[in-house]
Backbone of each chain as ProteinMPNN parsed JSONL, in Angstrom:
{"seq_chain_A": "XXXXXXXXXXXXXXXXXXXXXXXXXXXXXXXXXXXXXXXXXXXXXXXXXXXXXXXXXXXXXXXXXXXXXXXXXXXXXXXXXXXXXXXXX", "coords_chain_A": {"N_chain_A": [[9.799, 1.436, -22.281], [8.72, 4.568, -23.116], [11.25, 6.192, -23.543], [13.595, 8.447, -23.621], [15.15, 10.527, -25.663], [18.656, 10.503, -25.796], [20.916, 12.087, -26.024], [22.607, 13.419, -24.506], [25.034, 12.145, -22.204], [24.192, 11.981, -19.448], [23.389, 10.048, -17.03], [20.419, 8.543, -16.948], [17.785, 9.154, -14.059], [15.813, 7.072, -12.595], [13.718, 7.552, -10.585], [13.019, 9.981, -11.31], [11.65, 10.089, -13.503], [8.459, 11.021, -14.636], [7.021, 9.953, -15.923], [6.707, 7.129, -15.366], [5.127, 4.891, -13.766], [5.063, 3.836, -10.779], [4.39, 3.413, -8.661], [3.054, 1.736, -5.304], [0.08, 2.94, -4.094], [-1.342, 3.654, -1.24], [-2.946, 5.726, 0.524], [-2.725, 6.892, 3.359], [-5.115, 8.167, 6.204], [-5.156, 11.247, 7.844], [-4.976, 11.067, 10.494], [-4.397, 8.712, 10.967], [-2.684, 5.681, 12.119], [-0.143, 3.803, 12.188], [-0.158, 0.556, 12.505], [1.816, -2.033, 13.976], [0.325, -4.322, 14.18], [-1.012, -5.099, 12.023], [-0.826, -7.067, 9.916], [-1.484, -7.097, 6.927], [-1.285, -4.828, 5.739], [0.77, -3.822, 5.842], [2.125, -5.737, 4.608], [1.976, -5.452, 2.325], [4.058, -3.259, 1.465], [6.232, -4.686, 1.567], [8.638, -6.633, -0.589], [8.467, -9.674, -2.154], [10.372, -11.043, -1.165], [10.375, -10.448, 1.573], [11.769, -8.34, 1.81], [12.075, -4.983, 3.123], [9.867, -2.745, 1.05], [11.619, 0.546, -0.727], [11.474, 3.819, -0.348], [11.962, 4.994, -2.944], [10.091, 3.206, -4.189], [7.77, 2.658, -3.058], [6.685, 5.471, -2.379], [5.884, 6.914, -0.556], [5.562, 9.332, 2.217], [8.43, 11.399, 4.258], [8.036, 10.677, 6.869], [5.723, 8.557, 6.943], [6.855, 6.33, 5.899], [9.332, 6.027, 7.718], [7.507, 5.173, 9.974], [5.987, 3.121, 8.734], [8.422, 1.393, 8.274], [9.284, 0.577, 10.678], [7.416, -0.312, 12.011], [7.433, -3.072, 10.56], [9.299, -4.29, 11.577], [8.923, -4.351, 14.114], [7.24, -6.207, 13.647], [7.725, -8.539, 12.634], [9.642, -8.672, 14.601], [8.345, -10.231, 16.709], [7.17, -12.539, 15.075], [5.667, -12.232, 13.249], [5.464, -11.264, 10.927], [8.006, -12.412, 7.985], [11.508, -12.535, 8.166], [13.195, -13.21, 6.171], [12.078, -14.958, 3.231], [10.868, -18.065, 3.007], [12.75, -20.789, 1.561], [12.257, -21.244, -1.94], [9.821, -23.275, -3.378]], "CA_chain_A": [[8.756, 2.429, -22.106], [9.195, 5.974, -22.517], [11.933, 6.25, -24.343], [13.987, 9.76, -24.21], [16.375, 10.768, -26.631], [19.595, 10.048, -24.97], [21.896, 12.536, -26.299], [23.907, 13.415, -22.913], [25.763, 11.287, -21.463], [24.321, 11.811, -18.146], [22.057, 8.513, -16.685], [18.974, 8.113, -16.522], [17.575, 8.857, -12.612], [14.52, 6.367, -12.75], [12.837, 8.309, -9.991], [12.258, 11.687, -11.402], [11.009, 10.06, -14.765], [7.288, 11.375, -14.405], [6.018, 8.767, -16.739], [6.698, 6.189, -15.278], [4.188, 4.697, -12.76], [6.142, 2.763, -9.985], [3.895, 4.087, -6.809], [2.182, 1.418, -4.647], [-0.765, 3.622, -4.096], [-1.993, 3.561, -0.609], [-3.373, 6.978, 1.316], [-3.073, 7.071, 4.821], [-5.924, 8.776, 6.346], [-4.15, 12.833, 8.478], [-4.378, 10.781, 12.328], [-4.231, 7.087, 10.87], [-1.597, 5.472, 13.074], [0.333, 2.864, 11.727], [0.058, -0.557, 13.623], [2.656, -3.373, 13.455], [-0.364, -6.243, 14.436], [-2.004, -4.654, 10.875], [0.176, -7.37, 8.187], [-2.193, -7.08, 5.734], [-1.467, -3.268, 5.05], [2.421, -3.885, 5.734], [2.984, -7.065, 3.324], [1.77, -4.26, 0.775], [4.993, -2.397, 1.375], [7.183, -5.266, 1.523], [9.046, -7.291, -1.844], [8.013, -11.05, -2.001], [11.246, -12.207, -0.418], [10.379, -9.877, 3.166], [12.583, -6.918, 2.214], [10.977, -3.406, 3.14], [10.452, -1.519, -0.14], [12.389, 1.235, -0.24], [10.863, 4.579, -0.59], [11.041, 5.069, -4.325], [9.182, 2.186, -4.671], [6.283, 3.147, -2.046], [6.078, 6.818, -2.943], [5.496, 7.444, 1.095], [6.365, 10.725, 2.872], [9.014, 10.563, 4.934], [7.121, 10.368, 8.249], [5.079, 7.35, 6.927], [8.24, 5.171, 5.52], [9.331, 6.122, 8.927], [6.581, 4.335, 10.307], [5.988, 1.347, 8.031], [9.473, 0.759, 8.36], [9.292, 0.692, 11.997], [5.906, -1.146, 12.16], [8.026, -4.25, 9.873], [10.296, -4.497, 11.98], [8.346, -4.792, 15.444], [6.271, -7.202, 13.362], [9.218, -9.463, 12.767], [10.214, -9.503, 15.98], [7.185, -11.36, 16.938], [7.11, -13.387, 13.953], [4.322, -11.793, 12.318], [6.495, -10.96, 9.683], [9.035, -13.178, 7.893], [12.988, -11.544, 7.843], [13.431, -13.616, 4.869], [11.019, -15.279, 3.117], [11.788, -19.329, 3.349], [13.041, -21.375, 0.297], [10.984, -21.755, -3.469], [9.589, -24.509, -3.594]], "C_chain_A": [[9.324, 3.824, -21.952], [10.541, 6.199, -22.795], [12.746, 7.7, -24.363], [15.265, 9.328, -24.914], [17.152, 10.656, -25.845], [20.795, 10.597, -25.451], [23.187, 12.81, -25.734], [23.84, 12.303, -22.984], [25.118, 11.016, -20.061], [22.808, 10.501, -17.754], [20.597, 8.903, -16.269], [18.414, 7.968, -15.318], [16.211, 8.426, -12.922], [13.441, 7.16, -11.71], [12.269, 9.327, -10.355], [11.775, 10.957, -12.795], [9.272, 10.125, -14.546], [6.14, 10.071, -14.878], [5.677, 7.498, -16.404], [6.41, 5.708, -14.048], [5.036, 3.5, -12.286], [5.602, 3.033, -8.611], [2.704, 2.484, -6.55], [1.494, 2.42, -4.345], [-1.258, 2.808, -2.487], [-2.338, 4.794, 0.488], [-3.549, 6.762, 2.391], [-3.803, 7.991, 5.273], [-4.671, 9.971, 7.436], [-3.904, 11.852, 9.922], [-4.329, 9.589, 12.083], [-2.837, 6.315, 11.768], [-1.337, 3.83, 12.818], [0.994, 1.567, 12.848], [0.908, -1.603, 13.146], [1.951, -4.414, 13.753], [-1.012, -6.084, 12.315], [-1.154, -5.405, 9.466], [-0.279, -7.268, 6.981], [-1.351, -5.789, 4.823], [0.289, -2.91, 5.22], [3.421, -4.817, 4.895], [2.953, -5.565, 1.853], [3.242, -3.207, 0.506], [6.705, -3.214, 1.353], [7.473, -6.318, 0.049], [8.159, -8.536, -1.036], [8.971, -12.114, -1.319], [11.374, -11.626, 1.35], [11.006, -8.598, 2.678], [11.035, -5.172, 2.242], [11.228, -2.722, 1.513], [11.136, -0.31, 0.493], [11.565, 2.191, -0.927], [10.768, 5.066, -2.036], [10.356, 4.639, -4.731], [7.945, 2.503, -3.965], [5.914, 4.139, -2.374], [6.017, 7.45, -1.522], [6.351, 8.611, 1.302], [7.105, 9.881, 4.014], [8.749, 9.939, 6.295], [6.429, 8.801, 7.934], [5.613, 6.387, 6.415], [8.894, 4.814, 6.893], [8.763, 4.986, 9.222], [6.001, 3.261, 10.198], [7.112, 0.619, 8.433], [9.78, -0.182, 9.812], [8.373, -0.488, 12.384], [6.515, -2.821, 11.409], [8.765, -4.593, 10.553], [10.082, -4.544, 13.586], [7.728, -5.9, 14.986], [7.165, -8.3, 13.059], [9.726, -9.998, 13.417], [9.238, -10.696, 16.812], [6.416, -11.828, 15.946], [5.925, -13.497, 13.386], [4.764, -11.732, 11.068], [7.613, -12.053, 9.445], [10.292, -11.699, 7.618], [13.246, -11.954, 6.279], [12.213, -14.649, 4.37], [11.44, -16.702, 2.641], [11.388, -19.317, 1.474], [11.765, -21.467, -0.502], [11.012, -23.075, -3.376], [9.855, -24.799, -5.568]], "O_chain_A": [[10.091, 4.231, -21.079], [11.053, 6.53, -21.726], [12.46, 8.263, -25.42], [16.033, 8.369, -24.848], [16.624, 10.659, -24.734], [21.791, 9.875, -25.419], [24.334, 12.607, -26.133], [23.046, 11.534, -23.525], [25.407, 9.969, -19.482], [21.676, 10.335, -18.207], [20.032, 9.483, -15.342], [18.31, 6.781, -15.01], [15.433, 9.22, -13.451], [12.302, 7.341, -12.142], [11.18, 9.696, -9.917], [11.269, 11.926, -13.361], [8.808, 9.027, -14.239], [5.099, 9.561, -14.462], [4.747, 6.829, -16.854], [7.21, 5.94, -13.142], [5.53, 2.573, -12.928], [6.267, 2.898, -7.584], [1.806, 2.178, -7.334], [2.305, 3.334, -4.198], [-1.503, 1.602, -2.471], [-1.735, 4.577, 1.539], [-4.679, 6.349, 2.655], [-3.365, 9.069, 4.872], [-3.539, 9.578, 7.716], [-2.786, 11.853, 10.437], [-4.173, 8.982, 13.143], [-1.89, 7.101, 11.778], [-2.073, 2.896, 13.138], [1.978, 1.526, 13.586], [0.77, -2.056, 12.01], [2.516, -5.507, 13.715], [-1.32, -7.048, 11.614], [-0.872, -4.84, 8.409], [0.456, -7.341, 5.996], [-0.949, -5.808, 3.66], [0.865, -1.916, 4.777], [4.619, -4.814, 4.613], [3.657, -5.092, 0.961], [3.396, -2.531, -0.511], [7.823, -2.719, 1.213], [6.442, -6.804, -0.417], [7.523, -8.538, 0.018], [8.782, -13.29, -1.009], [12.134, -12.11, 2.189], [10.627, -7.63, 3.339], [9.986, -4.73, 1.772], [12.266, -2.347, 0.969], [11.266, -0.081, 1.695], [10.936, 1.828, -1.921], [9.693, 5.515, -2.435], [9.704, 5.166, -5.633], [6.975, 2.573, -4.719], [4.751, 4.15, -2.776], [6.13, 8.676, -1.492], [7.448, 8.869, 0.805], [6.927, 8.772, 4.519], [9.205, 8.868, 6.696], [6.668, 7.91, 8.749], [4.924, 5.367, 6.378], [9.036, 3.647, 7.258], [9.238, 3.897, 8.901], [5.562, 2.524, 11.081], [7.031, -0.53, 8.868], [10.329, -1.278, 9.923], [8.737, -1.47, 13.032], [5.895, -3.793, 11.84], [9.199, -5.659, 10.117], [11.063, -4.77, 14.294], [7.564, -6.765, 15.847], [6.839, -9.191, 13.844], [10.215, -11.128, 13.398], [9.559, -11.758, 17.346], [5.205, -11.628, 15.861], [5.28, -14.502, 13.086], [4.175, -12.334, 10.17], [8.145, -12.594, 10.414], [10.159, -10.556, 7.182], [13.454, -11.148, 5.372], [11.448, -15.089, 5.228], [12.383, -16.695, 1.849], [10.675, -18.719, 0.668], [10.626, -21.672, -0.085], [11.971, -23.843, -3.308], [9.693, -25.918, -6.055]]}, "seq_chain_B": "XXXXXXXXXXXXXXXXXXXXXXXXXXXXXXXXXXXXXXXXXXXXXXXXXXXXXXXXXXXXXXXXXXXXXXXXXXXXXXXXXXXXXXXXXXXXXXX", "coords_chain_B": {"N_chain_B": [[0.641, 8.481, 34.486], [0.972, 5.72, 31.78], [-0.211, 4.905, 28.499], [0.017, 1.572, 27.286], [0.635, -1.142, 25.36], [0.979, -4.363, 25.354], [2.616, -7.236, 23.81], [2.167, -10.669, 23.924], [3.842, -13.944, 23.909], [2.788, -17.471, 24.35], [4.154, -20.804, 24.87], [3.333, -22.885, 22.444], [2.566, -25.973, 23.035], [1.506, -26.036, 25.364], [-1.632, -26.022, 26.888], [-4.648, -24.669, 26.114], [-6.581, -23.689, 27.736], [-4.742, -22.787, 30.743], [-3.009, -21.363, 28.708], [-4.788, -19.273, 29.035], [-5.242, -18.64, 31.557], [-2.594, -17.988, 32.237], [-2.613, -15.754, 31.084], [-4.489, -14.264, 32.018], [-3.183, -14.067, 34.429], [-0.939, -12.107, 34.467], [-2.614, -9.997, 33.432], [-3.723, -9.781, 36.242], [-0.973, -9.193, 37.694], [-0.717, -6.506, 36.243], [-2.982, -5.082, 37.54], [-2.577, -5.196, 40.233], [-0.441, -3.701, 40.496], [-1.019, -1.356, 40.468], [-2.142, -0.575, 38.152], [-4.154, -0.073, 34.674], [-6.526, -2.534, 33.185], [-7.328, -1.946, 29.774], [-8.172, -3.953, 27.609], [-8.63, -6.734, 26.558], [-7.079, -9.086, 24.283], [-6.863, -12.252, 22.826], [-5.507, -14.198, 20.718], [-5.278, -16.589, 19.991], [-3.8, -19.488, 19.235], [-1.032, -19.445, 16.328], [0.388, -19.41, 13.546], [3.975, -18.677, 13.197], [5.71, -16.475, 11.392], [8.342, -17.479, 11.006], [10.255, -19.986, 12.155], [10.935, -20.038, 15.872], [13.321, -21.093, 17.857], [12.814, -23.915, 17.462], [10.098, -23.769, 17.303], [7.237, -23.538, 15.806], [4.539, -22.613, 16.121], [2.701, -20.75, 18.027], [0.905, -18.994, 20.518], [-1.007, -16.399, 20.354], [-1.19, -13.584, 22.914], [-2.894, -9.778, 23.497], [-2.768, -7.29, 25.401], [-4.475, -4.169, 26.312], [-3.03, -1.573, 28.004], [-2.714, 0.672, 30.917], [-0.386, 1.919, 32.683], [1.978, 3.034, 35.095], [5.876, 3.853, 34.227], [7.553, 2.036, 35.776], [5.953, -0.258, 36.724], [5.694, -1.273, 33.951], [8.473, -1.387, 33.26], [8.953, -3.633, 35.26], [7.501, -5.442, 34.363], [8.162, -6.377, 31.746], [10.296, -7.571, 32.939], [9.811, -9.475, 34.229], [8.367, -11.007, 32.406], [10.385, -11.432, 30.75], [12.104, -13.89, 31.935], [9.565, -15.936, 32.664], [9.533, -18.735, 31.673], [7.304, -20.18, 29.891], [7.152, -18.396, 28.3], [7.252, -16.971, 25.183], [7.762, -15.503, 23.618], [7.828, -11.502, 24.163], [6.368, -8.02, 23.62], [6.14, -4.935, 24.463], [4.789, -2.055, 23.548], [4.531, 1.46, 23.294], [1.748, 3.229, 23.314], [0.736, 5.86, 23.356], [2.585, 8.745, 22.48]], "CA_chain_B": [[0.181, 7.197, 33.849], [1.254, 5.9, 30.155], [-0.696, 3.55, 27.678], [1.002, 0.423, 26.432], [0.64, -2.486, 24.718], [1.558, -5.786, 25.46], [1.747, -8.323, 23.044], [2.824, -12.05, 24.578], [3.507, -15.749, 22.662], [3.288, -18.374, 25.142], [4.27, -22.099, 23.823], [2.624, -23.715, 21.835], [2.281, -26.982, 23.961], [0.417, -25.727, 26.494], [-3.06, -26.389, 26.819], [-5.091, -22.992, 25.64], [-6.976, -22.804, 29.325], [-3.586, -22.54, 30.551], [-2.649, -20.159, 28.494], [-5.774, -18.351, 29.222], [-4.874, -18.659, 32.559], [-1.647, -17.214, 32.05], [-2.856, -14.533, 30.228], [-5.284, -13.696, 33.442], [-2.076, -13.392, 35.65], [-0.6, -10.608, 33.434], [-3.631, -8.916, 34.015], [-3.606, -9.734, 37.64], [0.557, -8.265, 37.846], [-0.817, -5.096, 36.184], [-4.1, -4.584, 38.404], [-1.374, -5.175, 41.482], [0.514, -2.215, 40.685], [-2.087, 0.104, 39.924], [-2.419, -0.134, 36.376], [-5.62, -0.21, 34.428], [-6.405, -3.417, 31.88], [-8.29, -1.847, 29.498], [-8.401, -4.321, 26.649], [-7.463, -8.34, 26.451], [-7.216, -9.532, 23.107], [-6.645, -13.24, 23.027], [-6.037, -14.781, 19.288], [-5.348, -17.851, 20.414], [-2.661, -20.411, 18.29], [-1.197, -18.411, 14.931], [1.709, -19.742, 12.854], [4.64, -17.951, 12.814], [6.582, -16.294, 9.939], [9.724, -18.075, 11.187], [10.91, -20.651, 13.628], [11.558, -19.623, 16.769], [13.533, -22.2, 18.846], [12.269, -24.92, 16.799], [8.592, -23.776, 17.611], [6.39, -23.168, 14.286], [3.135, -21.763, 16.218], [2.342, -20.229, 19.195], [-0.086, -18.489, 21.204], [-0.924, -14.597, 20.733], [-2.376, -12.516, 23.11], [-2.593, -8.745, 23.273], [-3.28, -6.42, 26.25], [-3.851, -3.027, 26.107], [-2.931, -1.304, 29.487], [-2.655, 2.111, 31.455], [0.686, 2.025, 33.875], [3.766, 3.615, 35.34], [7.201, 3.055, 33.891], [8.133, 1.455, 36.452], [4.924, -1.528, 35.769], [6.396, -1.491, 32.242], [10.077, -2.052, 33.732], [8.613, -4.676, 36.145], [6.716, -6.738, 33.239], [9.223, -6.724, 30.919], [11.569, -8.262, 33.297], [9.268, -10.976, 34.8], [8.1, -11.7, 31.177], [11.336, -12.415, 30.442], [12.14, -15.055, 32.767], [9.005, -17.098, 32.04], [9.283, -19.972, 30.554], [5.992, -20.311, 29.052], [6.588, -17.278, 27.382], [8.379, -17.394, 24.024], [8.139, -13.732, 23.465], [6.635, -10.386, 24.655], [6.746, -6.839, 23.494], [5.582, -3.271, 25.365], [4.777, -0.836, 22.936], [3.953, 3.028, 23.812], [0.811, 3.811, 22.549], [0.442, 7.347, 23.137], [3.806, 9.379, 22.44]], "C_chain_B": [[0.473, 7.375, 32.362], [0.234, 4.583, 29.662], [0.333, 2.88, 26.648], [0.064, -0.47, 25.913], [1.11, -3.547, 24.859], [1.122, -7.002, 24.427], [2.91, -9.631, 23.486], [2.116, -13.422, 23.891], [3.962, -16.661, 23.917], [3.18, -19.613, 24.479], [2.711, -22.524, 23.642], [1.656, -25.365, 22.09], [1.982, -26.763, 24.898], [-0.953, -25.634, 26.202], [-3.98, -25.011, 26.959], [-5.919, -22.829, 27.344], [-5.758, -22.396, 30.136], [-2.925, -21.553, 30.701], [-3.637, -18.601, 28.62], [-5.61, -18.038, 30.641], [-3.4, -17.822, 33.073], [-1.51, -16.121, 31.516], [-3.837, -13.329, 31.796], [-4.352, -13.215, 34.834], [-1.246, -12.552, 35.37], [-1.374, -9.756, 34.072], [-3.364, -8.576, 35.261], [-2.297, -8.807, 38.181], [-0.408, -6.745, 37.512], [-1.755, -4.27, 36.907], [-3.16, -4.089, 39.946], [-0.387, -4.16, 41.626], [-0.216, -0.964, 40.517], [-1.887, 0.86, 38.698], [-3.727, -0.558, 35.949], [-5.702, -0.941, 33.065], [-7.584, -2.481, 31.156], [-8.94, -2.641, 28.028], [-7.857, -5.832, 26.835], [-7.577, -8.401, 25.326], [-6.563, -10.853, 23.266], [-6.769, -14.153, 21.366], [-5.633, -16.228, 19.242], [-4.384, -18.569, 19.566], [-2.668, -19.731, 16.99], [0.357, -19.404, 14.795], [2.868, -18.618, 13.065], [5.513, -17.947, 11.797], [7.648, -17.101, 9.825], [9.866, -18.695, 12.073], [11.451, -20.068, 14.704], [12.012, -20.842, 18.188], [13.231, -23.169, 18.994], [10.562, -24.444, 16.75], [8.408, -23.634, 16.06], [4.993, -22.339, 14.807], [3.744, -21.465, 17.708], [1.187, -19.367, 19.362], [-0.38, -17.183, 21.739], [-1.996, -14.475, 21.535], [-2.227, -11.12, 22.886], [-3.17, -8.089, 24.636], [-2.822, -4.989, 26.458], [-4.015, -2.284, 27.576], [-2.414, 0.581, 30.235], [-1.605, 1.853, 32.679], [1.65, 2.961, 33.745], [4.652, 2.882, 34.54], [7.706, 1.838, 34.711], [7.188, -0.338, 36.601], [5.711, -2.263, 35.048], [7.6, -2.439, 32.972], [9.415, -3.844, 33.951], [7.817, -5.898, 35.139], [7.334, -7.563, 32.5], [10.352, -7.318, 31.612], [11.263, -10.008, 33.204], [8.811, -11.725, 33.409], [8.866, -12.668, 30.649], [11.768, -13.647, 30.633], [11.124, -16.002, 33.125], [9.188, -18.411, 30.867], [8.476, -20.535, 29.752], [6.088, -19.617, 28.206], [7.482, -17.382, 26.26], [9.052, -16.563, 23.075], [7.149, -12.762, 23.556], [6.95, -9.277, 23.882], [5.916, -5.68, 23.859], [5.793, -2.188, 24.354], [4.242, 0.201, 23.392], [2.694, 3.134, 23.166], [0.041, 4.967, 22.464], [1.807, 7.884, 22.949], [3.917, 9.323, 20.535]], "O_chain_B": [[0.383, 8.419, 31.716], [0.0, 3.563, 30.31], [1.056, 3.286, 25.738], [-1.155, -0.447, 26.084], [2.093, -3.617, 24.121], [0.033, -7.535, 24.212], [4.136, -9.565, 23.397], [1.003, -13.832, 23.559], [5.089, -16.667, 24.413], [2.325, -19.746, 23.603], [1.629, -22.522, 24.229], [0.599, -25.756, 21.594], [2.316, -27.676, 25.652], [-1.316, -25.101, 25.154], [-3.915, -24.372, 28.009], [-5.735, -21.806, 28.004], [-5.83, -21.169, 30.21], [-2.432, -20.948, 31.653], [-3.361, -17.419, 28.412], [-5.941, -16.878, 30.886], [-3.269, -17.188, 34.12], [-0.445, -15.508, 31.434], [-3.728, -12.181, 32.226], [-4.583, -12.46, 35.779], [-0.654, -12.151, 36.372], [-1.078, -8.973, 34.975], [-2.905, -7.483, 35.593], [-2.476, -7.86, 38.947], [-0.742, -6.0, 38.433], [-1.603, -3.053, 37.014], [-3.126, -2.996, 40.511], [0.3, -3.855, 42.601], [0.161, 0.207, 40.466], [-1.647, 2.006, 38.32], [-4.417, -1.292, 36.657], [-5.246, -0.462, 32.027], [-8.63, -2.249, 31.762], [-9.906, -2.183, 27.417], [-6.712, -6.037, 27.239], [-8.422, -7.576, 24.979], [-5.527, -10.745, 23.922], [-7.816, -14.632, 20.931], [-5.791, -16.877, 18.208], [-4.038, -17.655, 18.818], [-3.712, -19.399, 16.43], [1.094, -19.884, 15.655], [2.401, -17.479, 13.079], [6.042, -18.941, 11.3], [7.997, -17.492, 8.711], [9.632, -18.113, 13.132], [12.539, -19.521, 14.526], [11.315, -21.26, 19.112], [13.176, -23.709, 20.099], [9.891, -25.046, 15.911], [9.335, -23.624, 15.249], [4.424, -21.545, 14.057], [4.782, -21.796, 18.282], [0.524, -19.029, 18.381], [-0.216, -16.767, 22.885], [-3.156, -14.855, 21.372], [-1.383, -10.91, 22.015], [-4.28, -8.545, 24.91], [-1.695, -4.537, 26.66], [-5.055, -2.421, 28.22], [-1.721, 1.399, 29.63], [-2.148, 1.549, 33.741], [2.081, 3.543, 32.75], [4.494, 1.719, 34.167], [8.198, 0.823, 34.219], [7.808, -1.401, 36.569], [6.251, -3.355, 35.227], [7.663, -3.652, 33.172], [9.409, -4.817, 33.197], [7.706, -7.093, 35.409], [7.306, -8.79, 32.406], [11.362, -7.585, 30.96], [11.763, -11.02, 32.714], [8.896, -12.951, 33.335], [8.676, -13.824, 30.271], [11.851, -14.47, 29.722], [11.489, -16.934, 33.842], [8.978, -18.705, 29.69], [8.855, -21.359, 28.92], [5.385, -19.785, 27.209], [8.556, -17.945, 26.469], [10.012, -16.593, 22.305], [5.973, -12.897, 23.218], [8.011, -9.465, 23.286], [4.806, -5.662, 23.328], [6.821, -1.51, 24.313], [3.244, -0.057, 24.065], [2.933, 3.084, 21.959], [-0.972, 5.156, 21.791], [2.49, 7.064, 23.562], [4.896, 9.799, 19.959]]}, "name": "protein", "num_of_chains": 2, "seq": "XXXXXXXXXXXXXXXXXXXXXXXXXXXXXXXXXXXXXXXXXXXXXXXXXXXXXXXXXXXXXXXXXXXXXXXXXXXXXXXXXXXXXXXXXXXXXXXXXXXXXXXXXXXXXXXXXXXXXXXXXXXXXXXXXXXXXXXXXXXXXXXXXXXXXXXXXXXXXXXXXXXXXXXXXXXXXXXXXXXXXXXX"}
């Protein structure tokens, strides 16, 4: 997808490519306050094997990566959250 | 005065009055120091993501509460050293 000419040499930074839609989309309301009991709205930010996305992948400011991050990782501790996500069946 | 959060997993093999019962003497500790319950939340038996100490479930509650540090300190100790309990955590909820 999206294809540039590739004359340089220099690589390809997948983040700044404009075109290419890679944002979980979710708007936190200006005083919304990010709860670690809330897994619904924190699985959304995590891969399928537990890992936290990582902010290119979320799109989040840094205050609210902050905060998710934070919120995954209280939720974990009281096994709301998996660390890893057990064996495929 | 600060607002917290308490959220506490007592086993699983305990009989939910019990643990409702045990959930009422929480309260009781934080009334005793002159803190203010202002919320129980009680969700009663939940799976957890991961084994903890062979367990597979346990028994959430949640209480949201108005105390001194020194409460806090005092909760988080005695929490610890329950045996019923299988894990707690005191979050800030203003700051």
């Amino acid at each position: 997808m999206a294809q540039r000419s590739n004359t340089s040499r220099r690589k390809r930074r997948p983040d700044t490519n404009p075109r290419k839609k890679r944002r979980i989309v979710y708007k936190f309301k200006e005083d919304e306050i990010v709860d670690y009991k809330d897994i619904a709205l924190l699985r959304k930010f995590m891969s399928d094997r537990g890992k936290i996305r990582s902010r290119r992948v979320t799109g989040l400011t840094p205050r609210r990566q902050r905060e998710i991050a934070i919120a995954i990782k209280n939720a974990r501790e009281m096994a709301l959250l998996p660390y890893t996500a057990q064996r495929r069946s | 005065m600060r607002s917290y959060e308490l959220m506490v997993i007592h086993r699983y093999d305990m009989a939910e009055p019990d643990v409702r019962a045990a959930v009422e003497e929480v309260e009781k500790a934080i009334t005793d120091r002159d803190g203010v319950v202002k919320d129980t939340d009680f969700w009663g038996k939940r799976r957890f993501a991961y084994d903890i100490e062979h367990m597979t479930e346990g028994y959430y509650s949640v209480i949201i509460f108005d105390g001194d540090v020194e409460l806090q300190n005092v909760l988080d100790r005695s929490l610890a050293l329950l045996d019923s309990v299988v894990r707690h955590k005191i979050i800030r909820k203003d700051a």
